[in-house]
PADREN-914625 format. One record per atom (N, C-alpha, C, O, CB): residue number from 1; residue in three letters; x, y negated, z negated. Coordinates in steps of 0.05 Angstrom, whole numbers, plus 5000, padded with zeros to 4 digits. Each point is the difference from the previous one (the first is absolute). Last residue first. Glycine has a CB too. Example, Ala and Ser with C-alpha at 12.3 -4.5 7.8 and 13.67 -1.06 7.14 Angstrom:
# PADREN-914625
<node k="2" r="SER" u="5257" v="5045" w="4858"/>
<node k="2" r="SER" u="5016" v="4976" w="4999"/>
<node k="2" r="SER" u="4985" v="4978" w="4986"/>
<node k="2" r="SER" u="5010" v="4978" w="4996"/>
<node k="2" r="SER" u="5014" v="5035" w="5047"/>
<node k="1" r="ALA" u="4982" v="5102" w="4958"/>
<node k="1" r="ALA" u="4982" v="4976" w="5000"/>
<node k="1" r="ALA" u="5018" v="4976" w="5000"/>
<node k="1" r="ALA" u="5021" v="5000" w="4987"/>
<node k="1" r="ALA" u="4941" v="5023" w="4988"/>
//
This chain:
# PADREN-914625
<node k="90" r="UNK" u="9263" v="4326" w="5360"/>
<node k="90" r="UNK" u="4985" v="5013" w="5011"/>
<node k="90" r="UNK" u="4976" v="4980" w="4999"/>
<node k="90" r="UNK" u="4979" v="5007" w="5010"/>
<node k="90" r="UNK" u="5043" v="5038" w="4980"/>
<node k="89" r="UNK" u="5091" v="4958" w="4978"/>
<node k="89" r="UNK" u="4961" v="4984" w="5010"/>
<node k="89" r="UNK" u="4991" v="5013" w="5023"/>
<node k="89" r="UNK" u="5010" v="5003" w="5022"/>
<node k="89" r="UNK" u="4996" v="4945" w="4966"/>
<node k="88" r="UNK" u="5084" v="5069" w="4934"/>
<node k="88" r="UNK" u="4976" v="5003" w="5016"/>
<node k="88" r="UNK" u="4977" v="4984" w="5005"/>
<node k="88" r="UNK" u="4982" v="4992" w="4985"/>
<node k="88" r="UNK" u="5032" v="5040" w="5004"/>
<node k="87" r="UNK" u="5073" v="4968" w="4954"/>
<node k="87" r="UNK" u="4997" v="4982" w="5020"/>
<node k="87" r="UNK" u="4982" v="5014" w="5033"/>
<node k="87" r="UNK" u="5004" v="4996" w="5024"/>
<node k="87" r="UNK" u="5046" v="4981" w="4947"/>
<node k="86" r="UNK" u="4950" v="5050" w="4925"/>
<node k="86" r="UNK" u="5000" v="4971" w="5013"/>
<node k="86" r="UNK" u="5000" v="4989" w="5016"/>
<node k="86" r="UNK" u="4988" v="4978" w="5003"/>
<node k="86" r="UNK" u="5020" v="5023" w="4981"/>
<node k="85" r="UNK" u="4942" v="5097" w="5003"/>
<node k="85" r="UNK" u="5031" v="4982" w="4987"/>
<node k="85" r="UNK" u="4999" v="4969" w="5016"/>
<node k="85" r="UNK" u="4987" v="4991" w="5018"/>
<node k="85" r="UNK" u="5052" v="5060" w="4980"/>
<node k="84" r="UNK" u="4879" v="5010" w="4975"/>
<node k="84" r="UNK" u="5004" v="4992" w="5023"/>
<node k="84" r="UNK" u="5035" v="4995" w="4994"/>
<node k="84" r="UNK" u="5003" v="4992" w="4977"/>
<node k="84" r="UNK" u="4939" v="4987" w="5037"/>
<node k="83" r="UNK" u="4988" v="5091" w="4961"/>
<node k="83" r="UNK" u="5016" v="4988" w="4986"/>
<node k="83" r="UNK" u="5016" v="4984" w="5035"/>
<node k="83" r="UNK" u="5007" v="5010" w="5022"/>
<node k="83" r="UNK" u="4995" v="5032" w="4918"/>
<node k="82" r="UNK" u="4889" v="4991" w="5039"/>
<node k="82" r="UNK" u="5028" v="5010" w="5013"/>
<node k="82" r="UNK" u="5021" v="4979" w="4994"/>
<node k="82" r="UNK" u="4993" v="4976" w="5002"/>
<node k="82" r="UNK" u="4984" v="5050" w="5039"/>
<node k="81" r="UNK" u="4939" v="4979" w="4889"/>
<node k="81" r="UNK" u="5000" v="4983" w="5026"/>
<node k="81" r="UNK" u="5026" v="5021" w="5009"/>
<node k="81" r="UNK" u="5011" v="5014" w="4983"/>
<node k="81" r="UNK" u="4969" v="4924" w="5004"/>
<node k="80" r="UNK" u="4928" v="5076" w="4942"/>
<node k="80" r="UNK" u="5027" v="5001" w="5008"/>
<node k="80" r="UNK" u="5014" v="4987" w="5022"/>
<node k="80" r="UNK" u="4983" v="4992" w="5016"/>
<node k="80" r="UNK" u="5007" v="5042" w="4967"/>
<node k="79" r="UNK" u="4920" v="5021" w="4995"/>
<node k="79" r="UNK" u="5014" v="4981" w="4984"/>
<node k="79" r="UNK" u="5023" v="5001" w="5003"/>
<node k="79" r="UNK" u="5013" v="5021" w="4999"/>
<node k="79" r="UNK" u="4960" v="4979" w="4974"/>
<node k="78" r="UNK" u="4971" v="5030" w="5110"/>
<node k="78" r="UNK" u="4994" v="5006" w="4964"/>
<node k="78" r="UNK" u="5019" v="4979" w="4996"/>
<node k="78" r="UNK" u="5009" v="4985" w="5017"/>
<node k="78" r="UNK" u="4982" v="5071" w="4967"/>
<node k="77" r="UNK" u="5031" v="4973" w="5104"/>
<node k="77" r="UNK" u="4979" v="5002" w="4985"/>
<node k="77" r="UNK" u="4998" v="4999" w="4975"/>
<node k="77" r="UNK" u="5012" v="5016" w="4986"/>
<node k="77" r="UNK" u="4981" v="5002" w="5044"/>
<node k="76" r="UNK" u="5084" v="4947" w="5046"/>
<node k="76" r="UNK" u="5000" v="5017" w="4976"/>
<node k="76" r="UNK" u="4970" v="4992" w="4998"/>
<node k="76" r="UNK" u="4993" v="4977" w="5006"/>
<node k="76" r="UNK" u="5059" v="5025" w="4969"/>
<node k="75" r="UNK" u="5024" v="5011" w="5110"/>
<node k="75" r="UNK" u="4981" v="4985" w="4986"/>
<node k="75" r="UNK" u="4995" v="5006" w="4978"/>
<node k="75" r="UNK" u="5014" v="5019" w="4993"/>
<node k="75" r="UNK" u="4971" v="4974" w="5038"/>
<node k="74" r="UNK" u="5094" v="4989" w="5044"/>
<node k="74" r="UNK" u="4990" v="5013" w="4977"/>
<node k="74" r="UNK" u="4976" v="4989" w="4999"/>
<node k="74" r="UNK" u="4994" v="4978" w="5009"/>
<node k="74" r="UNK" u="5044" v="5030" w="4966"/>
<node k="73" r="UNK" u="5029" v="4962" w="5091"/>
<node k="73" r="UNK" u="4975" v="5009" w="5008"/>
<node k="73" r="UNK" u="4987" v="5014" w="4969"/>
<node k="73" r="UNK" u="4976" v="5005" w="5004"/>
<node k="73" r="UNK" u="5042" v="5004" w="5054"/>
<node k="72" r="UNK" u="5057" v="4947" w="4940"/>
<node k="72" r="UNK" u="4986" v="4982" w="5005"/>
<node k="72" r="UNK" u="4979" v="5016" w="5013"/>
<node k="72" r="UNK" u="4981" v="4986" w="5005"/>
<node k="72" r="UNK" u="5053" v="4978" w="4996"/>
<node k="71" r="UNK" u="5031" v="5096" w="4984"/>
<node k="71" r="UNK" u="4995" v="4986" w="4973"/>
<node k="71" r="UNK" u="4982" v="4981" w="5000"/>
<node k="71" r="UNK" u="4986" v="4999" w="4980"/>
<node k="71" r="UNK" u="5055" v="5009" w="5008"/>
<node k="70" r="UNK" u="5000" v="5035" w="5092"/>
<node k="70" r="UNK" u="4973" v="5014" w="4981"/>
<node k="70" r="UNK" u="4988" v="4999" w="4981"/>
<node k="70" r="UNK" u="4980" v="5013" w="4993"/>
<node k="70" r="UNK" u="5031" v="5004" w="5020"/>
<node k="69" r="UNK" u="5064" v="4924" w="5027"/>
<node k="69" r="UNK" u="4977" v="4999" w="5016"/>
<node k="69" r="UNK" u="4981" v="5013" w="4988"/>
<node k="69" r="UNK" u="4979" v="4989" w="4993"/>
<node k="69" r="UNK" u="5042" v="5007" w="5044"/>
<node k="68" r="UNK" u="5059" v="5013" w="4919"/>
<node k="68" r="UNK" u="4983" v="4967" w="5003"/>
<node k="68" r="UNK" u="4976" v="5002" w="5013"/>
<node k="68" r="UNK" u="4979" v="4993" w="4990"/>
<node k="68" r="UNK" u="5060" v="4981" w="5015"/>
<node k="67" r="UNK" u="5002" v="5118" w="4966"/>
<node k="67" r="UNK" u="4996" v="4983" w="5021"/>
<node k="67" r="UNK" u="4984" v="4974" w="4998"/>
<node k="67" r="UNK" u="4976" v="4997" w="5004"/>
<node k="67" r="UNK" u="5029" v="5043" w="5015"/>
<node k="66" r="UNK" u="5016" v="5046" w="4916"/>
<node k="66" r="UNK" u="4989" v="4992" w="5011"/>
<node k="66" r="UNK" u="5003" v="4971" w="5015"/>
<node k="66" r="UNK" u="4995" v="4981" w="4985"/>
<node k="66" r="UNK" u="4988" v="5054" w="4988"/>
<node k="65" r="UNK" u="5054" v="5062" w="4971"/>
<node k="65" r="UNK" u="5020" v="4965" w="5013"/>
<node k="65" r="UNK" u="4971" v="5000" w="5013"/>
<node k="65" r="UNK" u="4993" v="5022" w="5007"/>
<node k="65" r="UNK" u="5076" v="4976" w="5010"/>
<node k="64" r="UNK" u="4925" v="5070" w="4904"/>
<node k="64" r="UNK" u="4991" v="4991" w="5027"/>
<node k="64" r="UNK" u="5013" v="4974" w="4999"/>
<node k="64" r="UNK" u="5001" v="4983" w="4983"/>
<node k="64" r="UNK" u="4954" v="5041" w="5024"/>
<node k="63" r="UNK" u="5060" v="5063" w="4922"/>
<node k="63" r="UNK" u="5013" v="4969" w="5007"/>
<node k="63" r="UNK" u="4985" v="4994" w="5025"/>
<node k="63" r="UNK" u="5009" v="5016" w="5016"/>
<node k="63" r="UNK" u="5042" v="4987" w="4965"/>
<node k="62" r="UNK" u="4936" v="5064" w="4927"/>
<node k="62" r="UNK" u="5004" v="5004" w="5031"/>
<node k="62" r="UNK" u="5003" v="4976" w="5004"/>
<node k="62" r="UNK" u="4996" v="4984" w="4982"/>
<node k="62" r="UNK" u="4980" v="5052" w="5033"/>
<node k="61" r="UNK" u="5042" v="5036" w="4902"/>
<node k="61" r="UNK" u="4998" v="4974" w="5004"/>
<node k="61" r="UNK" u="4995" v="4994" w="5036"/>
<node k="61" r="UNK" u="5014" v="5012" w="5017"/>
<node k="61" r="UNK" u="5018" v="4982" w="4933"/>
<node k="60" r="UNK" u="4956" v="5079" w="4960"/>
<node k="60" r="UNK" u="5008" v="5003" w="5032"/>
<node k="60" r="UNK" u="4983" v="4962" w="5004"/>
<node k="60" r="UNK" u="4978" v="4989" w="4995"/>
<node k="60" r="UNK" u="5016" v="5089" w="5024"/>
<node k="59" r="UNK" u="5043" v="5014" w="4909"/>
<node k="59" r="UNK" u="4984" v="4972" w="5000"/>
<node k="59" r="UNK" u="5000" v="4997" w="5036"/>
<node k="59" r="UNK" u="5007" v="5015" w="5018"/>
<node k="59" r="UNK" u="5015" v="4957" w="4925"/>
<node k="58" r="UNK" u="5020" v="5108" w="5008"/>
<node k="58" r="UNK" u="4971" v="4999" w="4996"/>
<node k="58" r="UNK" u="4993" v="4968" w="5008"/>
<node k="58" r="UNK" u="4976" v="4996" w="4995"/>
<node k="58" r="UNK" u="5021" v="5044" w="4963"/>
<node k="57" r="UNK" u="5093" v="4987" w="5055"/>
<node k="57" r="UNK" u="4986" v="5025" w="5006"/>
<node k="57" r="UNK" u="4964" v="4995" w="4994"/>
<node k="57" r="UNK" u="4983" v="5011" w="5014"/>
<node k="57" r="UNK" u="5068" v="5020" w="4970"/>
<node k="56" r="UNK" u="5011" v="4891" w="5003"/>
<node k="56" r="UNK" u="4999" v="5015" w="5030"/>
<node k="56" r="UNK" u="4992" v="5027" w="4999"/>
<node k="56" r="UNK" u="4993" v="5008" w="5023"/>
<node k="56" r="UNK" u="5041" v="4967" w="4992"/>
<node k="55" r="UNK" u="4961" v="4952" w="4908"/>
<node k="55" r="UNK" u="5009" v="5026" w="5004"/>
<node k="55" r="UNK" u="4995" v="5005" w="5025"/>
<node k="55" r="UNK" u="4976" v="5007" w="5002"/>
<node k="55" r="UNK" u="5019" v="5008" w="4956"/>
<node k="54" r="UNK" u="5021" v="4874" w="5020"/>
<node k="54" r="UNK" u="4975" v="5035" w="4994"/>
<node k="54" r="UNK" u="5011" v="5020" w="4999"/>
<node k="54" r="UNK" u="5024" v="4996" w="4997"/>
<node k="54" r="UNK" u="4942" v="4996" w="5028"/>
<node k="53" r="UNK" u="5091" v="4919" w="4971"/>
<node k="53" r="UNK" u="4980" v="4996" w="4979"/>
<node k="53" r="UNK" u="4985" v="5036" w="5006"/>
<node k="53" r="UNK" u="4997" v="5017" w="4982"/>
<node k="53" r="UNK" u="4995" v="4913" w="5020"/>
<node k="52" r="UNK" u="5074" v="5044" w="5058"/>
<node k="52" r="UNK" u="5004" v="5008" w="4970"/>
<node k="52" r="UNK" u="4988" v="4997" w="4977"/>
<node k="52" r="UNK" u="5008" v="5005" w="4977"/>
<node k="52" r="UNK" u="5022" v="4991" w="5039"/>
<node k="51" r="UNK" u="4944" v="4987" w="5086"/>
<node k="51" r="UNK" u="5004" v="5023" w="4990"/>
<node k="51" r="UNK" u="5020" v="5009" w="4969"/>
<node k="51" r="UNK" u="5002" v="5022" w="4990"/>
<node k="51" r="UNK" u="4986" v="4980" w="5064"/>
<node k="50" r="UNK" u="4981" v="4904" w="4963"/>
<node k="50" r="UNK" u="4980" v="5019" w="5006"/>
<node k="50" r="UNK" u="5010" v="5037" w="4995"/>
<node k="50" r="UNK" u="4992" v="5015" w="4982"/>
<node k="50" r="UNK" u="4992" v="4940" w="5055"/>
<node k="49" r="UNK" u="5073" v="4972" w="4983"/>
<node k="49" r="UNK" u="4991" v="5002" w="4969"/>
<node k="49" r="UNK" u="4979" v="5024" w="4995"/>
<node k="49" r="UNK" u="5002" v="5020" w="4986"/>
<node k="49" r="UNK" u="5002" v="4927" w="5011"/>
<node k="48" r="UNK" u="5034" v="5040" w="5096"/>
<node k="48" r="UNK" u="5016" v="5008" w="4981"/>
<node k="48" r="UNK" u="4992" v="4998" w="4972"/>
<node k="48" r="UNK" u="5009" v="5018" w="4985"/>
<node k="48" r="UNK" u="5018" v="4972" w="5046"/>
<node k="47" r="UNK" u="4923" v="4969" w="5028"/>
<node k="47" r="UNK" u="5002" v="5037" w="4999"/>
<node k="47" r="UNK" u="5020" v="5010" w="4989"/>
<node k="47" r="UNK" u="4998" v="5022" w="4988"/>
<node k="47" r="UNK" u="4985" v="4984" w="5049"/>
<node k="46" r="UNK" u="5007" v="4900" w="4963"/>
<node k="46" r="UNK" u="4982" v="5012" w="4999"/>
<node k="46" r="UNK" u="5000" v="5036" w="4988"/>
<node k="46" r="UNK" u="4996" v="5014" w="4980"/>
<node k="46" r="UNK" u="4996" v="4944" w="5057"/>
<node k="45" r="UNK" u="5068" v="4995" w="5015"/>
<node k="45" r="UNK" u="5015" v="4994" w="4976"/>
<node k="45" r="UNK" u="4970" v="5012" w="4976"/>
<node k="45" r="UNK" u="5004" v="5013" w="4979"/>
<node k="45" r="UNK" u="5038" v="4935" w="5045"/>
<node k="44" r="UNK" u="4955" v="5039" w="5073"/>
<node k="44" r="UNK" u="5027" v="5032" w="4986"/>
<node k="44" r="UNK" u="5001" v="5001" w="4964"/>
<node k="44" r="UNK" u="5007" v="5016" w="4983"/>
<node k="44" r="UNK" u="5042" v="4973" w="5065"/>
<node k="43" r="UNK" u="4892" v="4938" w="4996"/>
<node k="43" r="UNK" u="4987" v="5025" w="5004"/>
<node k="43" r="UNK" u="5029" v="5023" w="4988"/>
<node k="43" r="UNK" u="5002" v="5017" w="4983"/>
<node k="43" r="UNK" u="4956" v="4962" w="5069"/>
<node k="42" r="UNK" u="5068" v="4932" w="4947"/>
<node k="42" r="UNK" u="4978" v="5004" w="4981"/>
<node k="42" r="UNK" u="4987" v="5025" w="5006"/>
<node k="42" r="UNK" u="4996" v="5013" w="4979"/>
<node k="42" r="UNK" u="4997" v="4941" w="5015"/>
<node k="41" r="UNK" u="5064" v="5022" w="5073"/>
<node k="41" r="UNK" u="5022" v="5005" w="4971"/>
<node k="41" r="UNK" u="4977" v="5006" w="4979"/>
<node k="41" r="UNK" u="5002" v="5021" w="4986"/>
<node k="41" r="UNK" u="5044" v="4940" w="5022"/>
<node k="40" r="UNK" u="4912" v="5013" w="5067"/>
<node k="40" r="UNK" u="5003" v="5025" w="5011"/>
<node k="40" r="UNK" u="5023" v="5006" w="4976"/>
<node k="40" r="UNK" u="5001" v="5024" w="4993"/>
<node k="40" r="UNK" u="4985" v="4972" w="5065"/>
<node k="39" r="UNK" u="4944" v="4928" w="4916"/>
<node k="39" r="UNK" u="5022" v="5010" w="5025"/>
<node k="39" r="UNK" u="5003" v="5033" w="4992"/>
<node k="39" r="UNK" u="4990" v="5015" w="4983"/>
<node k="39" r="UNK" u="5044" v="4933" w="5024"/>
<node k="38" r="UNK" u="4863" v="5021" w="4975"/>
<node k="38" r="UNK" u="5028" v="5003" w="4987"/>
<node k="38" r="UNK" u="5020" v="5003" w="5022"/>
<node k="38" r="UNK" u="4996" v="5012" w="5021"/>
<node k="38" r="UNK" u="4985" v="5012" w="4937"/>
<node k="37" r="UNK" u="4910" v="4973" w="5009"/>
<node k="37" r="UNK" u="5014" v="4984" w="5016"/>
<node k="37" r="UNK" u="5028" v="4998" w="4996"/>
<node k="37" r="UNK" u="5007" v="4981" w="4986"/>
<node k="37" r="UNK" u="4954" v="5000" w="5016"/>
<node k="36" r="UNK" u="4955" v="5083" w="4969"/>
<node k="36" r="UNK" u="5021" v="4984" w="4996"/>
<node k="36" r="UNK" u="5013" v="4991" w="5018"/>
<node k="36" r="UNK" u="5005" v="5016" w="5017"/>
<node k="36" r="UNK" u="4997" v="5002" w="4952"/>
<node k="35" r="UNK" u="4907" v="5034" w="4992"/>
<node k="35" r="UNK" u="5012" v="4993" w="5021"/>
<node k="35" r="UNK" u="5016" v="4979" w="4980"/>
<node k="35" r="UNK" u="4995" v="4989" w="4978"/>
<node k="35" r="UNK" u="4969" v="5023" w="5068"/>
<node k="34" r="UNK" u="4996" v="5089" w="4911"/>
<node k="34" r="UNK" u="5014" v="4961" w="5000"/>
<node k="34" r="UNK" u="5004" v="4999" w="5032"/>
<node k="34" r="UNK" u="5006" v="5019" w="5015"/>
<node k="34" r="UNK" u="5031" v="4973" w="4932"/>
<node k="33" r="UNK" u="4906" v="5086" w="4981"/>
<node k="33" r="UNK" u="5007" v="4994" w="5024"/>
<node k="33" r="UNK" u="5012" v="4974" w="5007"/>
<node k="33" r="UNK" u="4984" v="4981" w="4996"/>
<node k="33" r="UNK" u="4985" v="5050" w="5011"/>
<node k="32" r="UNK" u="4986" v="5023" w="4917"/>
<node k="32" r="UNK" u="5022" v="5019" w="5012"/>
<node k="32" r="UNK" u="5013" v="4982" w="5025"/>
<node k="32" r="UNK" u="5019" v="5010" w="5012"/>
<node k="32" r="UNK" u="4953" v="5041" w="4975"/>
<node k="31" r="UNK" u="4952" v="4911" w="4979"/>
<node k="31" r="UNK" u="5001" v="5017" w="4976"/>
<node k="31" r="UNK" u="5033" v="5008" w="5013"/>
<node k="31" r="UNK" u="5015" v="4982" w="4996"/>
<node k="31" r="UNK" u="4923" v="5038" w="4986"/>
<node k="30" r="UNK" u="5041" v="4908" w="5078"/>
<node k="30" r="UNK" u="4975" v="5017" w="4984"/>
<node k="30" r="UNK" u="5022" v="5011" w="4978"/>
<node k="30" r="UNK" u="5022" v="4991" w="4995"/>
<node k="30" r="UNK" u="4937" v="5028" w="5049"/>
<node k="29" r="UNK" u="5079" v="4912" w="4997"/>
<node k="29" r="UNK" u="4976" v="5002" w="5020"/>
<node k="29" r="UNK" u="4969" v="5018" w="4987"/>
<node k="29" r="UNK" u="4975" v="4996" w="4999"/>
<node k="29" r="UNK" u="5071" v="5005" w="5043"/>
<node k="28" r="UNK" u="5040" v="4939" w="4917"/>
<node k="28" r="UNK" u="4993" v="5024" w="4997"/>
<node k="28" r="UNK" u="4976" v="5004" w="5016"/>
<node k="28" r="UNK" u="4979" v="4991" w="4992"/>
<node k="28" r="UNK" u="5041" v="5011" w="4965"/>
<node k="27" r="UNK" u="5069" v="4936" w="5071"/>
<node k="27" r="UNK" u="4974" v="5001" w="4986"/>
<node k="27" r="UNK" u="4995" v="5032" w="5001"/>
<node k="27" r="UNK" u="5011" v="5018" w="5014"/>
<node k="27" r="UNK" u="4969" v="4930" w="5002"/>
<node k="26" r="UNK" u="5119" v="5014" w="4983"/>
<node k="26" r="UNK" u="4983" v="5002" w="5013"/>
<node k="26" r="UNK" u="4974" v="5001" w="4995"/>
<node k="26" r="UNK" u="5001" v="4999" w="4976"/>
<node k="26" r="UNK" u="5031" v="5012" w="5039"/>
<node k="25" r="UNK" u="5067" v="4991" w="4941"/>
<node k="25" r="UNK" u="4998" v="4997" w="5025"/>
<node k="25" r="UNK" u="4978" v="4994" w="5027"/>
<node k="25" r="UNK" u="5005" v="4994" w="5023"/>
<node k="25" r="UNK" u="5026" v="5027" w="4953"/>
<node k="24" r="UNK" u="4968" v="5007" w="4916"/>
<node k="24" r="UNK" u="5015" v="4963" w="5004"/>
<node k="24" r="UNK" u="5006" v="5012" w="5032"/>
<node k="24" r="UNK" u="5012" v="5002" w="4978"/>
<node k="24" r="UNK" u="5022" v="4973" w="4962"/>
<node k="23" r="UNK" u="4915" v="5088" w="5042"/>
<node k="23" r="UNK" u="4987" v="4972" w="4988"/>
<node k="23" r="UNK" u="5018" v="4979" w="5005"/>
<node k="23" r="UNK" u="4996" v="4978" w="5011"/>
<node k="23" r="UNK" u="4980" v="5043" w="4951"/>
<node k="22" r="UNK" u="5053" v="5072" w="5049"/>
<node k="22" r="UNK" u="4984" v="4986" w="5022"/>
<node k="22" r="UNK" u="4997" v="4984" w="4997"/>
<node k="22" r="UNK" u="5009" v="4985" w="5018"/>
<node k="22" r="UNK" u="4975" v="5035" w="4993"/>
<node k="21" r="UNK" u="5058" v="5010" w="4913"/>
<node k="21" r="UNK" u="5011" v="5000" w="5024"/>
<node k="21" r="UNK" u="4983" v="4982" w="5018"/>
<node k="21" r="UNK" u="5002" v="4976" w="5001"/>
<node k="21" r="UNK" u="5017" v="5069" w="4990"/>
<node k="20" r="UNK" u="4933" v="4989" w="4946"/>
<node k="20" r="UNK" u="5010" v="4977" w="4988"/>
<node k="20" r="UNK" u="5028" v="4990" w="5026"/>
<node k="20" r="UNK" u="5001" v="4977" w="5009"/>
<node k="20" r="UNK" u="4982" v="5042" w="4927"/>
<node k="19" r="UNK" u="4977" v="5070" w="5069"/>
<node k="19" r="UNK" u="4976" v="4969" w="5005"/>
<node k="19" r="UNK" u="5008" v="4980" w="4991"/>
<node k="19" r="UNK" u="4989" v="4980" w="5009"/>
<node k="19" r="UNK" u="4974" v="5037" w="4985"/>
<node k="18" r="UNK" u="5082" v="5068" w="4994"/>
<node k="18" r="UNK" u="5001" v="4983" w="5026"/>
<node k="18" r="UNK" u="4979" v="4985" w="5010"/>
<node k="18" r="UNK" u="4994" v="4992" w="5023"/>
<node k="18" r="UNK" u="5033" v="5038" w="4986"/>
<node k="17" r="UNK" u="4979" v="4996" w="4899"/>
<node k="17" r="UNK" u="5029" v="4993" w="5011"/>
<node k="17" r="UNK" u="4999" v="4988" w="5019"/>
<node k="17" r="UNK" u="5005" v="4976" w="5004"/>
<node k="17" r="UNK" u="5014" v="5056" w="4983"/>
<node k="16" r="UNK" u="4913" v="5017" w="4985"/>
<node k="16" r="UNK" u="5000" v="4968" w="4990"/>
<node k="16" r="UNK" u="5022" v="4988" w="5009"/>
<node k="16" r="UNK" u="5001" v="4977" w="5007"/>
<node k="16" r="UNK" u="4976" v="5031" w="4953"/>
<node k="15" r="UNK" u="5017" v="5083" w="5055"/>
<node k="15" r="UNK" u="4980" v="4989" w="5028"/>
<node k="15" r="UNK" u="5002" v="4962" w="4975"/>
<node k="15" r="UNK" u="4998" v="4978" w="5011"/>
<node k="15" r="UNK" u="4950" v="5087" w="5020"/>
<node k="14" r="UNK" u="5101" v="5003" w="4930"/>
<node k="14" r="UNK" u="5012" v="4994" w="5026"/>
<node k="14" r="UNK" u="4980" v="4982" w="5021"/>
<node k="14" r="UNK" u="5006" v="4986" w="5020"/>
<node k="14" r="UNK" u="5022" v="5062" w="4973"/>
<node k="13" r="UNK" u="4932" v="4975" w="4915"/>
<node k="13" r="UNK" u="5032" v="4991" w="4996"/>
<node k="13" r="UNK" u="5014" v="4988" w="5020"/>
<node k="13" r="UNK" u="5009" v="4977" w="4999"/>
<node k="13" r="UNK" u="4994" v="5058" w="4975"/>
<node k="12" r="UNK" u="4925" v="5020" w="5031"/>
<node k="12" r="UNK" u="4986" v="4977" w="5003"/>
<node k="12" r="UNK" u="5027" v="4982" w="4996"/>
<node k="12" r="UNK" u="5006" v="4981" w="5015"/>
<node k="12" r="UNK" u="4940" v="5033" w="4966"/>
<node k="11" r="UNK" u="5056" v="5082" w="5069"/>
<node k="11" r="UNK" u="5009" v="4979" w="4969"/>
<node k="11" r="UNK" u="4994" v="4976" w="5000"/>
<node k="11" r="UNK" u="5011" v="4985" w="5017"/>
<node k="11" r="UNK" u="5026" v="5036" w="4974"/>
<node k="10" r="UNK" u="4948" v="5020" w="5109"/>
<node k="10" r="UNK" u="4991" v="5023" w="4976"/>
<node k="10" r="UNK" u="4996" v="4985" w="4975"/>
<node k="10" r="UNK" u="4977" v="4991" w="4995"/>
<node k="10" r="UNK" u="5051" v="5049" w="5022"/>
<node k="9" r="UNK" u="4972" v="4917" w="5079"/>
<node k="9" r="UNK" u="5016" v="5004" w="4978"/>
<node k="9" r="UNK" u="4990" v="5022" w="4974"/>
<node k="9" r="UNK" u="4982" v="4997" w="4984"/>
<node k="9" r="UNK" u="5030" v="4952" w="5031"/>
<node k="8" r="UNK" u="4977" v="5000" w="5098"/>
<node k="8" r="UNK" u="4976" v="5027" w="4981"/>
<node k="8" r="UNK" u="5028" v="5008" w="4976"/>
<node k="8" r="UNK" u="5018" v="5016" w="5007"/>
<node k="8" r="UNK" u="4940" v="5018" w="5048"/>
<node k="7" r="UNK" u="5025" v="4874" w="5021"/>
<node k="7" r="UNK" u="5021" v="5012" w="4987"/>
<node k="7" r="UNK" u="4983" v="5023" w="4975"/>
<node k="7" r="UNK" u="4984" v="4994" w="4983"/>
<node k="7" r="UNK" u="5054" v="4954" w="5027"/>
<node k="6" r="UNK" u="4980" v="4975" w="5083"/>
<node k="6" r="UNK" u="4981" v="5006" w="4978"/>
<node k="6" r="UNK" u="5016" v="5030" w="4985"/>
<node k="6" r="UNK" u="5021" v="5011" w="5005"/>
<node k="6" r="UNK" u="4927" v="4964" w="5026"/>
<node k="5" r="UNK" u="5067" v="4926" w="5038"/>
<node k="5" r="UNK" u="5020" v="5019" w="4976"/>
<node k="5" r="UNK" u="4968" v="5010" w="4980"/>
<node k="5" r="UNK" u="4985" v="4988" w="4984"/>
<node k="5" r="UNK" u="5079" v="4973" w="5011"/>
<node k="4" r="UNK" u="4954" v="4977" w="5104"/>
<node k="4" r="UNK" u="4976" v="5008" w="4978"/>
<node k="4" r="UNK" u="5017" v="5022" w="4985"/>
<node k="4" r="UNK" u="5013" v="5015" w="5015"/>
<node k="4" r="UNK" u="4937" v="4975" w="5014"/>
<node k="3" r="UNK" u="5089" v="4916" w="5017"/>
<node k="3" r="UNK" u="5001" v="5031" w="4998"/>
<node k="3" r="UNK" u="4978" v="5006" w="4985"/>
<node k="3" r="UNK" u="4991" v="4985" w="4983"/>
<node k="3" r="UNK" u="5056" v="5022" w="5020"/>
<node k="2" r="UNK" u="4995" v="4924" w="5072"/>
<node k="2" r="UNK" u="4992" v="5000" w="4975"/>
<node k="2" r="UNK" u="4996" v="5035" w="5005"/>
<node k="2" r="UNK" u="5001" v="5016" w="5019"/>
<node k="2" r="UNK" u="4976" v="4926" w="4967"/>
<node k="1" r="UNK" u="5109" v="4987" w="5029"/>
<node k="1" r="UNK" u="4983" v="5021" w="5010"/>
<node k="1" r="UNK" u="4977" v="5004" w="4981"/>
<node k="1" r="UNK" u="5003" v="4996" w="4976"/>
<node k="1" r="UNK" u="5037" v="5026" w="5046"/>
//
């Protein structure tokens, strides 16, 4: 499935945490923001890290499942390319 995982962290401590997370599962799109290409055990398994790494009262993590199809429609301006996974062709 792919996913855009962005994420508003208070503790630079907790927000390094869950960048280093994301990273080995997926690209860094922007500053705060990853698409990833992941099974559905990898996504639970995801969020499950995820929420023991922040504080749920002040941080706030969000998850978009986006659609093969809406994924091959992406575009991107400026520097940078949309994260394609492997066995996409577009």
């Amino acid at each position: 499935m792919n996913l855009i995982i962005c994420y508003d962290v208070c503790k630079t401590k907790r927000r390094n945490k869950l960048a280093a997370l994301l990273e080995s599962y997926g690209l860094r799109a922007n500053y705060s923001v990853f698409e990833l290409d992941v099974s559905e055990r990898e996504y639970v398994l995801i969020k499950d890290r995820i929420a023991r790494i922040i504080e749920l009262k002040t941080d706030k993590v969000l998850f978009y499942r986006i659609c093969k199809t809406c994924m091959a429609k992406s575009e991107s301006l400026g520097e940078g390319e949309i994260f394609r996974s492997p066995g996409t062709y577009v």
